[in-house]
C-alpha positions as CSV (number, residue, x, y, z in Angstrom):
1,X,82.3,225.6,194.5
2,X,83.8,222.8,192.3
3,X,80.8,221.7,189.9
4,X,80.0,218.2,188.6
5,X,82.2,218.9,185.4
6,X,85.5,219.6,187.2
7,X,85.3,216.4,189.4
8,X,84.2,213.9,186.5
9,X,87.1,215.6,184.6
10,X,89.4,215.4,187.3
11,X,88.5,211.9,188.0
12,X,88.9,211.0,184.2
13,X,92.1,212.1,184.2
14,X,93.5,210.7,187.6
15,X,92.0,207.0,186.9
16,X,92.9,206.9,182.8
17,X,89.9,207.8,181.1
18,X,90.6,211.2,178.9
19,X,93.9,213.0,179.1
20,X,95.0,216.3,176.9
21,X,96.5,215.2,173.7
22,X,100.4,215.9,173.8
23,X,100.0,217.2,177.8
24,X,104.0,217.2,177.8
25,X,104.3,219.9,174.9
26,X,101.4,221.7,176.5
27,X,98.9,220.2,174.4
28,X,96.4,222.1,171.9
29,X,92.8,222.7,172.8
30,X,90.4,220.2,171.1
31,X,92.4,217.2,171.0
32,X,92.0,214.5,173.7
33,X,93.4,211.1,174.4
34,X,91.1,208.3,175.8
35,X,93.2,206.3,178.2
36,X,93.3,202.9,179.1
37,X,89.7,203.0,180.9
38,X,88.3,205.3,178.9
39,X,89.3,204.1,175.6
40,X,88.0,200.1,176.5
41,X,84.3,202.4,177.8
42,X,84.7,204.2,174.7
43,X,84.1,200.7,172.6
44,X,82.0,198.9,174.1
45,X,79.6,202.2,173.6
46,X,80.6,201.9,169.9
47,X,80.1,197.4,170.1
48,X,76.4,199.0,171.7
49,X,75.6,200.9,168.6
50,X,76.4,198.2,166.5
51,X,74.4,195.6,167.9
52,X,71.5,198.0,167.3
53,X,72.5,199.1,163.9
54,X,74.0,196.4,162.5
55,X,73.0,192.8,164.2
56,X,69.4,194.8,164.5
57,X,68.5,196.8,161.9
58,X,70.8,194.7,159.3
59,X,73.0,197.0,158.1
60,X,76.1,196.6,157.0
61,X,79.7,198.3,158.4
62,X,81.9,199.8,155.7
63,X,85.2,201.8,156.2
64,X,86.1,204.5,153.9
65,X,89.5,206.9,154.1
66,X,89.4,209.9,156.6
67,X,90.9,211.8,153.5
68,X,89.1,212.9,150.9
69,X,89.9,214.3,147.1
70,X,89.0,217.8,146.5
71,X,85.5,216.7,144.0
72,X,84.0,215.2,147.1
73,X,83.5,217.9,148.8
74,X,82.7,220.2,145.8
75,X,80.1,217.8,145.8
76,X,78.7,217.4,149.1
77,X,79.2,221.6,149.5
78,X,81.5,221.9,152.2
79,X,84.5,223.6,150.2
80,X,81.6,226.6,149.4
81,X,79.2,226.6,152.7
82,X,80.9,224.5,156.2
83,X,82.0,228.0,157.5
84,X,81.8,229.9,161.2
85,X,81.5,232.9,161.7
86,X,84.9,234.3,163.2
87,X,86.3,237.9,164.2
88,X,90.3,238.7,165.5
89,X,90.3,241.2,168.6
90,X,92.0,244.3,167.5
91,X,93.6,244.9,170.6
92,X,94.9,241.5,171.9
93,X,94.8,239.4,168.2
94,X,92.7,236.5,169.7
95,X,90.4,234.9,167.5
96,X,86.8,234.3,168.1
97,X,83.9,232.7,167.1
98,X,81.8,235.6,166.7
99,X,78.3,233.8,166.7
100,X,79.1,232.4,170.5
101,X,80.4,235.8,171.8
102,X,77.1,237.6,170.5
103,X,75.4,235.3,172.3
104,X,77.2,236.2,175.5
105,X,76.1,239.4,174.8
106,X,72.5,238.7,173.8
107,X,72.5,239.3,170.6
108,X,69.5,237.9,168.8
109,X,69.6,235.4,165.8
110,X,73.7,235.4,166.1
111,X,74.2,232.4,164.0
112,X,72.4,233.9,160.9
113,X,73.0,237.4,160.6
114,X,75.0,238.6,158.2
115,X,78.7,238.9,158.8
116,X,78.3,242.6,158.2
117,X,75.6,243.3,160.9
118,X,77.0,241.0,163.2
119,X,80.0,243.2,162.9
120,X,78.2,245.8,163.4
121,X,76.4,245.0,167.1
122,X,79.7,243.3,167.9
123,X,81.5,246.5,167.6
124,X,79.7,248.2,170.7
125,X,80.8,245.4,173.3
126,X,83.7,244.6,174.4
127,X,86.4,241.5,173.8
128,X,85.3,238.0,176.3
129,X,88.8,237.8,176.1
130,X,91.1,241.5,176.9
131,X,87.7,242.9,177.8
132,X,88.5,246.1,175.4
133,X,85.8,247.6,173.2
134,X,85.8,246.0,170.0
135,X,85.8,249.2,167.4
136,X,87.1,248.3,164.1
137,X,86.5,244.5,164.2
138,X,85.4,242.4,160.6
139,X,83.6,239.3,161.1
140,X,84.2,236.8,158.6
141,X,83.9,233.2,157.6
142,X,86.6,230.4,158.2
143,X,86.1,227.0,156.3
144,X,86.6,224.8,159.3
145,X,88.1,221.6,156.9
146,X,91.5,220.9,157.5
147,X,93.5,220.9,153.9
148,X,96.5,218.9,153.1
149,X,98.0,217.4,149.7
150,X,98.2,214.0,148.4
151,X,101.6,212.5,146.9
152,X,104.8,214.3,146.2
153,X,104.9,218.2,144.4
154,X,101.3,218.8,146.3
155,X,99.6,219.1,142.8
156,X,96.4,216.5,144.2
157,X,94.5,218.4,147.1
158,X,92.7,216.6,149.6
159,X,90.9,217.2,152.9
160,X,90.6,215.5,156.4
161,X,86.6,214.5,156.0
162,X,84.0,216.6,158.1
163,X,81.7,213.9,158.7
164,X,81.5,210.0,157.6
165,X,78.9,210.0,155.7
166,X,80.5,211.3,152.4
167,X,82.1,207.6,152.0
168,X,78.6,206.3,152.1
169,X,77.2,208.6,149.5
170,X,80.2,208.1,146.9
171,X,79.9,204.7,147.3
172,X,76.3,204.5,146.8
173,X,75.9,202.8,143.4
174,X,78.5,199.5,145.0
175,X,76.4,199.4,148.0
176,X,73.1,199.5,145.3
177,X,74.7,196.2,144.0
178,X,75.3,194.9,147.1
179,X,71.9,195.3,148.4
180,X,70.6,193.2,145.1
181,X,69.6,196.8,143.7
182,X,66.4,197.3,146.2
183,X,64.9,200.2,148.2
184,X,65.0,200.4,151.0
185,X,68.9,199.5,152.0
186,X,71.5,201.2,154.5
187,X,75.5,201.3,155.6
188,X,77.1,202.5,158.8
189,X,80.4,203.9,159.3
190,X,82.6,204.5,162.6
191,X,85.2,206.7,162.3
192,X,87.2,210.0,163.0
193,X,86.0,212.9,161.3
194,X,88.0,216.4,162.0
195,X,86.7,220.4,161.9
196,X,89.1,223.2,162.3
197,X,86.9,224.6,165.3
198,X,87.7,228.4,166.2
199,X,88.0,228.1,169.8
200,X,87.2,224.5,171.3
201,X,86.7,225.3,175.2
202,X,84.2,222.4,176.1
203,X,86.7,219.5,176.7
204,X,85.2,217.2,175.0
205,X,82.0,218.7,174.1
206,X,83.5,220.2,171.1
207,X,86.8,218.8,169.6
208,X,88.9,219.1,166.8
209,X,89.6,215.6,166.0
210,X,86.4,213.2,166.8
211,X,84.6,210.0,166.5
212,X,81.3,209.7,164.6
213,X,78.9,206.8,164.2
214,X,76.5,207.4,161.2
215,X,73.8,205.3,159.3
216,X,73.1,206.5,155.9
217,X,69.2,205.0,155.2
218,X,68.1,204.9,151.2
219,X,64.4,204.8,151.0
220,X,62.4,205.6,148.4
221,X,61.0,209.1,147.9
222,X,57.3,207.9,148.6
223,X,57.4,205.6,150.9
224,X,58.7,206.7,154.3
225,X,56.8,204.5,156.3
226,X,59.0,202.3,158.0
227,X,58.3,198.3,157.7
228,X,59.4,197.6,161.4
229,X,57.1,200.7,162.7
230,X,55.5,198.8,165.5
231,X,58.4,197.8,167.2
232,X,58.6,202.0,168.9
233,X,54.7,202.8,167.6
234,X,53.8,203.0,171.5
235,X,57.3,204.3,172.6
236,X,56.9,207.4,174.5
237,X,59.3,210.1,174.7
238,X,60.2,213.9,175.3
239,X,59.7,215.7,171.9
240,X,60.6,220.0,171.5
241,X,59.2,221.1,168.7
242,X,59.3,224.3,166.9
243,X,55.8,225.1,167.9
244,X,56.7,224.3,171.8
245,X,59.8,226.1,171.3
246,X,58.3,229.1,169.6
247,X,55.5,229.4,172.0
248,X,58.4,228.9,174.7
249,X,56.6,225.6,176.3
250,X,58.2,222.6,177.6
251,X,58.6,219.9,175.5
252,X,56.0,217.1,175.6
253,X,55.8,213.1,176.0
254,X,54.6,211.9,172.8
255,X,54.3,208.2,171.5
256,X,56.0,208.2,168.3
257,X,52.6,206.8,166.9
258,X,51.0,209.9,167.8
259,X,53.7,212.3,167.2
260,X,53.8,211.1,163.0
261,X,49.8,211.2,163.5
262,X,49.9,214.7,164.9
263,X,52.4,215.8,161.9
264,X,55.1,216.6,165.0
265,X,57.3,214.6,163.3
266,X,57.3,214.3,159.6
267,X,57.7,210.4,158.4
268,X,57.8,207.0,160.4
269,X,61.2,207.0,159.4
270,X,62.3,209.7,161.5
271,X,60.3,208.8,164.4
272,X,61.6,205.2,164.2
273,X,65.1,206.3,164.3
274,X,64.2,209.1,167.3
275,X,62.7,206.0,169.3
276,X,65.6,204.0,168.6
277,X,68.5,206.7,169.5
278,X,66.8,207.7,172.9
279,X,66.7,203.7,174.0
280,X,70.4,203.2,172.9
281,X,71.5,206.8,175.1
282,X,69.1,204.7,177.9
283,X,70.9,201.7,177.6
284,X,74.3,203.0,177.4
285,X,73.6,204.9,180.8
286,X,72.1,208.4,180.5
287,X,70.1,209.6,182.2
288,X,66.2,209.4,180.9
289,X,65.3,212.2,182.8
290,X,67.9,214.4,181.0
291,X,66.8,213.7,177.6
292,X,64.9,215.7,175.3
293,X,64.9,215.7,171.2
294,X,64.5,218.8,169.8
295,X,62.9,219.9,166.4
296,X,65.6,222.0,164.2
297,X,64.1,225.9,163.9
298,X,63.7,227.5,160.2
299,X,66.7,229.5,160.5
300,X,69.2,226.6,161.5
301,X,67.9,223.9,159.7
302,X,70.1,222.9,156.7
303,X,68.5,223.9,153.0
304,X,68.1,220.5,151.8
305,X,66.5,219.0,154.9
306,X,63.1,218.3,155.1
307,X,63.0,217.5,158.8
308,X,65.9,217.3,161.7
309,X,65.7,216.4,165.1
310,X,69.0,216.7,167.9
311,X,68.9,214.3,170.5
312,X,70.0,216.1,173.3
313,X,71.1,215.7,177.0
314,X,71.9,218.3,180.2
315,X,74.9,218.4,181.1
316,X,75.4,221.0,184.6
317,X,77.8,222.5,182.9
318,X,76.8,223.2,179.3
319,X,73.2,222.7,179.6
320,X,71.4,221.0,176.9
321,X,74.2,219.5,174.7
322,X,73.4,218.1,171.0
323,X,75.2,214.5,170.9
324,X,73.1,212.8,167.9
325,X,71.1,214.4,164.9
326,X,68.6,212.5,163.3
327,X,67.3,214.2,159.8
328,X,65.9,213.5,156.5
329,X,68.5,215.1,154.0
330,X,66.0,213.9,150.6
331,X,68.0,212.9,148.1
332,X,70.1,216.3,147.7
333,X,73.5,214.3,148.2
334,X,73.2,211.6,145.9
335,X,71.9,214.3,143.1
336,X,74.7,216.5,144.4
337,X,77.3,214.0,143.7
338,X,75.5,212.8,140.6
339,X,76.2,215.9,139.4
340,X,79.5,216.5,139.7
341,X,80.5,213.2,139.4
342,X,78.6,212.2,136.4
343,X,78.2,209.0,138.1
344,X,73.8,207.7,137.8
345,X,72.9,207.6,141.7
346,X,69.3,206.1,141.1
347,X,67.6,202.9,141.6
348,X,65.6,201.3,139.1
349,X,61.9,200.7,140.8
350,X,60.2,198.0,138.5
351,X,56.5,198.1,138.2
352,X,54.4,195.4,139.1
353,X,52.9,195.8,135.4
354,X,54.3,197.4,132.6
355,X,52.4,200.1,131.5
356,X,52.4,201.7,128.1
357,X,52.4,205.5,128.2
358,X,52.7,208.1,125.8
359,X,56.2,210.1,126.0
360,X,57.5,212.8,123.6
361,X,61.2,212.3,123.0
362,X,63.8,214.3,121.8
363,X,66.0,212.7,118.5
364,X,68.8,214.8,118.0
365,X,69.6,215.4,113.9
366,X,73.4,213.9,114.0
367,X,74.2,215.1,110.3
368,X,73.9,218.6,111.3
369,X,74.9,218.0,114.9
370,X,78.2,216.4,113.3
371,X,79.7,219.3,111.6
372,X,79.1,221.8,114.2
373,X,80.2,220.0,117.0
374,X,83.0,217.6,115.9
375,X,83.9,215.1,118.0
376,X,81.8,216.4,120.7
377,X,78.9,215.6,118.8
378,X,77.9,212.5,121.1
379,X,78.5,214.5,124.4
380,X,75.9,217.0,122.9
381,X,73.5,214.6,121.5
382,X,73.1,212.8,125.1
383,X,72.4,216.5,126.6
384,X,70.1,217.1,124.3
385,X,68.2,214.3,124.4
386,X,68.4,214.2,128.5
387,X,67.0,218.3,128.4
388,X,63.6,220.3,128.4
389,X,63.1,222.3,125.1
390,X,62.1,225.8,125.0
391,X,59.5,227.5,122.3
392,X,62.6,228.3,120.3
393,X,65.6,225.6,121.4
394,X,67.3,223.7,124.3
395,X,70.0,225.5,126.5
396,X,73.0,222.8,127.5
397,X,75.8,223.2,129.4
398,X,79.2,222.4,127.9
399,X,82.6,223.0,129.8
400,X,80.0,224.6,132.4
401,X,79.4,226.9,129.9
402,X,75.8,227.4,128.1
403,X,75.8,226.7,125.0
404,X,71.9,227.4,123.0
405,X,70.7,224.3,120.6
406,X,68.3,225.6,117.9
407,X,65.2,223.9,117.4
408,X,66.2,223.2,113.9
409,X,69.1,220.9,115.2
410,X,66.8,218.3,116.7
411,X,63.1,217.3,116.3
412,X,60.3,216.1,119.1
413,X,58.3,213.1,118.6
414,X,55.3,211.6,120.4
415,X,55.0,208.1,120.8
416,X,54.0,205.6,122.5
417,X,56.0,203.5,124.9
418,X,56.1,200.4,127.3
419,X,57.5,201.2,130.7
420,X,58.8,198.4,132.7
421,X,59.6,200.6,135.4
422,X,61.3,204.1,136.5
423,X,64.8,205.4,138.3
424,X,64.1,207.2,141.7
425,X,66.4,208.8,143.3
426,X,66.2,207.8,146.7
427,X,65.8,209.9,149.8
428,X,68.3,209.9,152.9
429,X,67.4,209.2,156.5
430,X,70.5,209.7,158.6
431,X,71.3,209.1,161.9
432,X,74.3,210.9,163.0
433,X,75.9,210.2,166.4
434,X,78.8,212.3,168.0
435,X,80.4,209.4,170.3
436,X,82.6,211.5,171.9
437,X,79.5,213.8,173.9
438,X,78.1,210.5,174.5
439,X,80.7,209.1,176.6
440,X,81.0,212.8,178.2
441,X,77.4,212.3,178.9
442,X,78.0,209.0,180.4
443,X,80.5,210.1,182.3
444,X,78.8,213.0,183.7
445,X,75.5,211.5,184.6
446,X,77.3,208.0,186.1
447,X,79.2,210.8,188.7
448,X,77.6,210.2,192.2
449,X,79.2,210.8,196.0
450,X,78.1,210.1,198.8
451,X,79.9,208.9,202.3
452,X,80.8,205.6,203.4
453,X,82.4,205.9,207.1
454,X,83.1,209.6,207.2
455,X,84.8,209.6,204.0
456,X,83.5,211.1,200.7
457,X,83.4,207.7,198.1
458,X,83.1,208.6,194.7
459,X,81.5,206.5,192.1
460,X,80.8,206.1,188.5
461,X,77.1,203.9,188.1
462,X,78.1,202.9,184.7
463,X,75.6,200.4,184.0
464,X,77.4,196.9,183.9
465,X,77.6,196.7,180.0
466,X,79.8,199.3,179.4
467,X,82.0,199.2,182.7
468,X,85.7,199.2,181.1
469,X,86.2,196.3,183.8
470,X,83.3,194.4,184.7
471,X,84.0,192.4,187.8
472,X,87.0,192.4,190.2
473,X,88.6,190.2,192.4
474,X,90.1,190.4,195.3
475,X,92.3,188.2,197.9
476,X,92.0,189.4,201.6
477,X,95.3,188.5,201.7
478,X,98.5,187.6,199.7
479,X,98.6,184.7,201.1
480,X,97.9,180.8,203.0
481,X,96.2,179.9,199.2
482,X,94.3,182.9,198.9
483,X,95.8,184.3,195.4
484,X,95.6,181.3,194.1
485,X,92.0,181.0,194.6
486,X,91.3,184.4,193.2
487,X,93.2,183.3,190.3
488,X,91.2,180.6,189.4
489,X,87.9,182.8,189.8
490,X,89.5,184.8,187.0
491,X,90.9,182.9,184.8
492,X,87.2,181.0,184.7
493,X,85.4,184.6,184.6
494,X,87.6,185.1,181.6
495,X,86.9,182.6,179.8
496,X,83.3,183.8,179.4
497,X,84.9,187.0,177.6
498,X,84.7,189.4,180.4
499,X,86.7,191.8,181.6
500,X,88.2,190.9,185.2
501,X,90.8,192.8,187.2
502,X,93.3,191.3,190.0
503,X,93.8,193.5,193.1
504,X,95.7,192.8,196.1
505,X,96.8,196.0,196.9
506,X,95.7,197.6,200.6
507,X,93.1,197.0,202.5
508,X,89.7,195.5,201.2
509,X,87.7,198.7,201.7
510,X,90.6,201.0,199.9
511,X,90.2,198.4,197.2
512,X,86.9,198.7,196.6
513,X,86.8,202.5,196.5
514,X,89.2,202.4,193.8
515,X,86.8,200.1,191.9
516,X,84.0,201.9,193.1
517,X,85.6,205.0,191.1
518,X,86.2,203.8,187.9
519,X,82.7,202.0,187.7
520,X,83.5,198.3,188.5
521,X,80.0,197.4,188.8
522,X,80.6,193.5,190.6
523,X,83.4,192.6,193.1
524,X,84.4,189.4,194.3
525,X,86.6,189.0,197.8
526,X,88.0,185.6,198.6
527,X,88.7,184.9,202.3
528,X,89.5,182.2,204.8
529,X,86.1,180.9,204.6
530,X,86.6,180.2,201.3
531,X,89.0,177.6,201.3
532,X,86.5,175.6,203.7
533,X,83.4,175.6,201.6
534,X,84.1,176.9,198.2
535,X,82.4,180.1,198.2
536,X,83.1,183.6,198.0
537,X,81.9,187.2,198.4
538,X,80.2,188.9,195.9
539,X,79.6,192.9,196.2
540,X,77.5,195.0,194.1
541,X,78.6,198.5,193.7
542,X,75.7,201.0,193.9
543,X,73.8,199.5,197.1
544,X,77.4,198.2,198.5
545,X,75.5,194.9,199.3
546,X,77.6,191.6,199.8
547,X,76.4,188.1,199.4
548,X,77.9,184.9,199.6
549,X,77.9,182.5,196.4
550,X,80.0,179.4,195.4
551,X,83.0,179.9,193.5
552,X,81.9,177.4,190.8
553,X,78.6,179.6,189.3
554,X,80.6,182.8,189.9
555,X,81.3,183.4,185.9
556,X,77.8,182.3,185.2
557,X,76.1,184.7,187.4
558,X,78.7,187.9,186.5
559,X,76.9,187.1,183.1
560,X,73.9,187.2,183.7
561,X,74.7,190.4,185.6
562,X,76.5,191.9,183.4
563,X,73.3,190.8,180.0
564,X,70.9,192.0,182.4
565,X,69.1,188.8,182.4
566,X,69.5,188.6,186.2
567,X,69.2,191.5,189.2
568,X,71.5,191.6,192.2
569,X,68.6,190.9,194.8
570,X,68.2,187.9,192.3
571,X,71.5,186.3,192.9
């Protein structure tokens, strides 16, 4: 029996909306091309986001390089830690990713046991690929960035970026200036992000080469409640928490009032941005019934998060499919880079009153500093003065080597100071959406059949907005004035920016299964009648219902269709 996924793929690739990457060469797992269709569906999901992200919640769009220098992601810690686990079969060299055939196997806690143990339990099954027993394997961890070299001799090494948001986070302290240096501030980023997977084998579930949307969201440290809070305070949706999870309970419909309230979910900042993803996924045409956010576990949640959330949807395939993350990382990158960088990522947070305050302060002795340290003497001083003493001396770190200051080479005095203010180092909310599983998703849960005079008629119920073509129009015939007609419909249905499609091709009802196929939500057929009282037929996909309209308001009402602003039994 064929399931869902094999007909929305084989439609997607019959009517132009994702093909293999380099088919004629045989292509290479975890590379995909959108096609014509799929690629205009495939923006106007991405023109979606940014009306909520940027038009909405103000933010602006920036565009950073998809390579990156080599101290970026020192930095940011993928060069050390953004690692599978992978194995090779002895007997047929395959390689693996061993985390995913443990789970086959049942093997518990797969993803964070030690490569030895896991080595260990996988070497009593047997390979998911030549089915032999897999005595003698290693399991080990591959770095899944992609590594090239920048200019000529290969001296500078870079890397095709992981994720977007690294761009954000190096240039933080522009985007400080840009936002008139003031917490709370964010930017967005769409854009390809790549990860050397083991073995992709979920089309387009998990790729290679991919597009991400991100919003990286500066607030300050102690203030997470979010100024626009009301807006989803009463917005009610499924939330799977670690204690539902743990207790193995379904997840539960919270308000996002109740669920910050409740401690469920940690700030308003994170529920805000929870409410907001599930109504975009709504709007852009998955299914609310197949949506559920679930809290990150202990084990899996990433050391510097303090709270992560996956907004997830069921695919009949894959089951429940992660296609956004939503987490509070603190303020771990900015300090990260900050460090390695040398670069101050903070924000200066003025008070309301000065206050005076009394500080002890370090005053490095430069005369004997001087001497000792040469023409490195500044360098120290500044480390010195930025450090905590011990009972007998300060401990630096020079050439990222330590390096022990006697207490003799600096003294400590109290005094008493005016502060005008502090530097924070701001916290990180970050909404991170994967926009390839969220057309997958669309696609999937648009999929209907059912039969239209004894024939099977497949449809995709994309809603209106993102339908790669909106309305079409059809001619009964090529002929006695009728084209032109049609024509005119167009052209004026174009001018109001949308998306028509000419068809004359076969008979009315073929044509309208082909539209009916690659989601045309509106179709228009001009007749006979039509030349007599300047009207025309307007069809609605889902329901197949036909009115008749006049020609003239045509464009108007396909825009109001198409906005929402009016129904089809409206019209």
């Amino acid at each position: 029996m064929v399931d869902v996924y094999e007909k929305v793929i084989d439609l997607s690739r019959r009517r132009g909306f994702v093909w293999p990457s380099g088919e004629i060469y045989g292509s290479v797992a975890g590379f995909i091309d959108y096609g014509p269709l799929g690629a205009m569906m495939k923006k106007k999901i991405e023109d979606i986001w940014r009306d909520f992200y940027i038009v909405r919640e103000g933010y602006y769009e920036i565009e950073c390089p998809t390579i990156g220098i080599e101290p970026i992601y020192i930095a940011s810690g993928h060069l050390k830690g953004f690692s599978d686990k992978m194995f090779q079969c002895p007997h047929c060299l395959e390689f693996f990713r061993a985390d995913h055939v443990a789970e086959e196997y049942n093997i518990p806690q797969a993803q964070t046991l030690p490569t030895d143990e896991l080595s260990e339990a996988l070497r009593k099954e047997k390979c998911t690929g030549c089915a032999k027993l897999l005595t003698g394997l290693e399991v080990f961890e591959f770095n899944l960035m992609f590594s090239t070299s920048i200019g000529p001799g290969g001296h500078r090494k870079g890397y095709l970026r992981p994720e977007t948001a690294q761009g954000i986070f190096t240039d933080f302290g522009r985007l400080l200036r840009f936002y008139r240096d003031s917490l709370p501030f964010g930017a967005v980023q769409i854009g390809r992000s790549y990860r050397n997977e083991i073995s992709p084998r979920q089309g387009m579930i998990r790729l290679r080469e991919f597009t991400q949307a991100e919003a990286e969201i500066f607030v300050h440290p102690d203030k997470k409640e979010h100024p626009n809070f009301t807006r989803y305070a009463d917005y009610a949706m499924p939330l799977f928490s670690v204690k539902h999870q743990e207790r193995g309970e379904e997840p539960v419909t919270l308000t996002m009032r109740k669920a910050v309230d409740s401690g469920v979910v940690l700030s308003e900042y994170i529920a805000y941005y929870l409410a907001l993803t599930h109504e975009f996924m709504v709007r852009i045409g998955i299914d609310a019934e197949k949506i559920r956010f679930r809290q990150h576990q202990q084990d899996e949640q990433a050391h510097y998060a303090a709270d992560c959330w996956d907004a997830e949807f069921y695919s009949s395939r894959f089951g429940w499919v992660e296609a956004v993350g939503i987490a509070d990382r603190t303020d771990y990158d900015l300090r990260a880079h900050a460090s390695v960088s040398g670069e101050k990522m903070t924000v200066f947070i003025q008070y309301k009153e000065p206050r005076l305050e009394r500080r002890k302060s370090i005053v490095p002795k430069m005369g004997v500093l001087g001497p000792r340290f040469k023409n490195r003497a500044k360098e120290v001083s500044d480390l010195i003065t930025d450090a905590t003493p011990g009972p007998d001396g300060i401990e630096i770190r020079l050439d990222d080597e330590a390096v022990f200051i006697e207490a003799d080479l600096y003294e400590i005095r109290d005094e008493e100071v005016l502060v005008r203010g502090e530097e924070v180092t701001p916290h990180v909310i970050e909404p991170s959406y994967g926009i390839d599983r969220l057309c997958y998703a669309v696609l999937e849960h648009a999929f209907y059949q059912d039969e239209v005079e004894g024939e099977t008629r497949n449809v995709l119920r994309f809603t209106p907005e993102i339908a790669p073509i909106q309305v079409a129009v059809f001619p009964l015939m090529s002929r006695d004035g009728l084209p032109e007609i049609a024509t005119g419909i167009i052209d004026a249905i174009r001018s109001y920016g949308i998306l028509a499609e000419y068809d004359d091709s076969g008979a009315i009802g073929r044509r309208y299964r082909r539209q009916d196929e690659i989601g045309t939500p509106f179709a228009i057929t001009v007749d006979y009648e039509s030349r007599d009282d300047d009207s025309a037929t307007l069809r609605e996909r889902d329901s197949m219902r036909q009115i008749r309209v006049p020609i003239k308001n045509i464009p108007s009402i396909i825009r109001q269709l198409i906005r929402g602003e009016m129904q089809f039994s409206m019209v």
